[in-house]
C-alpha positions as CSV (number, residue, x, y, z in Angstrom):
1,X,0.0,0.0,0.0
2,X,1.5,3.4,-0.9
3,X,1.5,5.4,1.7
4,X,0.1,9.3,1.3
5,X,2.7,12.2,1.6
6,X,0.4,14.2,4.0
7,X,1.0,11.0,6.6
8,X,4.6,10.6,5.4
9,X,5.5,14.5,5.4
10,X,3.7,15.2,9.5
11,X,3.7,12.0,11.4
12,X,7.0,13.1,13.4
13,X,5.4,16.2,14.3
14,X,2.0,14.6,14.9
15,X,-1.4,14.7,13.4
16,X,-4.9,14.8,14.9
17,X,-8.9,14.9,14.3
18,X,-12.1,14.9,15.8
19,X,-14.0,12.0,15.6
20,X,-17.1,10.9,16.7
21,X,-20.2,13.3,17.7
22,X,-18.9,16.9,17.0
23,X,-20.3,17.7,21.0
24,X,-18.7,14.8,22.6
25,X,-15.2,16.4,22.2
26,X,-13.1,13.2,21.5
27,X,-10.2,13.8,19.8
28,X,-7.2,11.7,18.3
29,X,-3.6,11.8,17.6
30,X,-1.1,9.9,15.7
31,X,2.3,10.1,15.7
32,X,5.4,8.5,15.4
33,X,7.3,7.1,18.2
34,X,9.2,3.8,19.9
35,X,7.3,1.9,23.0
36,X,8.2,-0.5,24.4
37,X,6.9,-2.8,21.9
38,X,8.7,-1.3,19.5
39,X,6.2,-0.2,17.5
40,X,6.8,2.8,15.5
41,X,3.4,4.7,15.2
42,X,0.5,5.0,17.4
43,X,-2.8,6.4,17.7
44,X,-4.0,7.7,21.1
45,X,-7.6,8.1,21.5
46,X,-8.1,11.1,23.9
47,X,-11.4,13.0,25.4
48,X,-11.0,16.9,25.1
49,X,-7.3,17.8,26.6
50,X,-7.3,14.6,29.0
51,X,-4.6,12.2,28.5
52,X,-5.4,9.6,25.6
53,X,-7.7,6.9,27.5
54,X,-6.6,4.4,24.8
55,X,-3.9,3.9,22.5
56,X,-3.2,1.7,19.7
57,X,0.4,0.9,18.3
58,X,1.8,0.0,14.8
59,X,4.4,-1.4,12.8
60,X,4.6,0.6,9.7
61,X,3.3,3.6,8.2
62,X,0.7,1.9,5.8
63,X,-1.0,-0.2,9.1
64,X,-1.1,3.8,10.7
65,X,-2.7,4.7,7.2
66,X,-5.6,1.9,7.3
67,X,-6.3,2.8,10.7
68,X,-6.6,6.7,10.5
69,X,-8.7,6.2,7.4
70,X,-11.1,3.8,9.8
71,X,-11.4,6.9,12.0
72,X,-11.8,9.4,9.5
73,X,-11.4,8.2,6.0
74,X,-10.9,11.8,4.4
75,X,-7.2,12.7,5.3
76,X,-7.7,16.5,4.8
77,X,-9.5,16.4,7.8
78,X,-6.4,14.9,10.0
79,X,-4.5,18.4,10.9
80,X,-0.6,18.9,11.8
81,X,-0.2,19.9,15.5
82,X,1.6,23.0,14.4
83,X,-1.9,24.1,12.2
């Protein structure tokens, strides 16, 4: 699976979106980073500003892809940190 440049140019800065019902406030952020599983990229699932209540790890940048398109399939709505 190619992997898009938006994901491949922000991940080490971090992306994020809103997901869910637009008043529930949930938020979520991927990113690139080790754990102790050594994963590389992770999703954390977090509820206004509260520290991520879930988070889910990957191996590669294309399993990070499938899973941010589960959560919000149009990309342009994903948003670099910095924005």
């Amino acid at each position: 699976m190619k992997v898009s440049k938006k994901i491949k140019d922000y991940i080490d800065t971090g992306l994020w979106t809103k997901y869910g019902h637009p008043d529930d406030d949930y938020v979520a952020t991927a990113c690139s980073r080790p754990t102790r599983a050594n994963n590389k990229y992770s999703i954390g699932y977090h509820h206004g500003s509260l520290p991520a209540f879930k988070t889910e790890t990957f191996e590669t940048l294309a399993e990070l892809e499938a899973a941010m398109r589960k959560l919000e399939p149009d990309l342009r709505k994903w948003r670099a940190k910095f924005e």
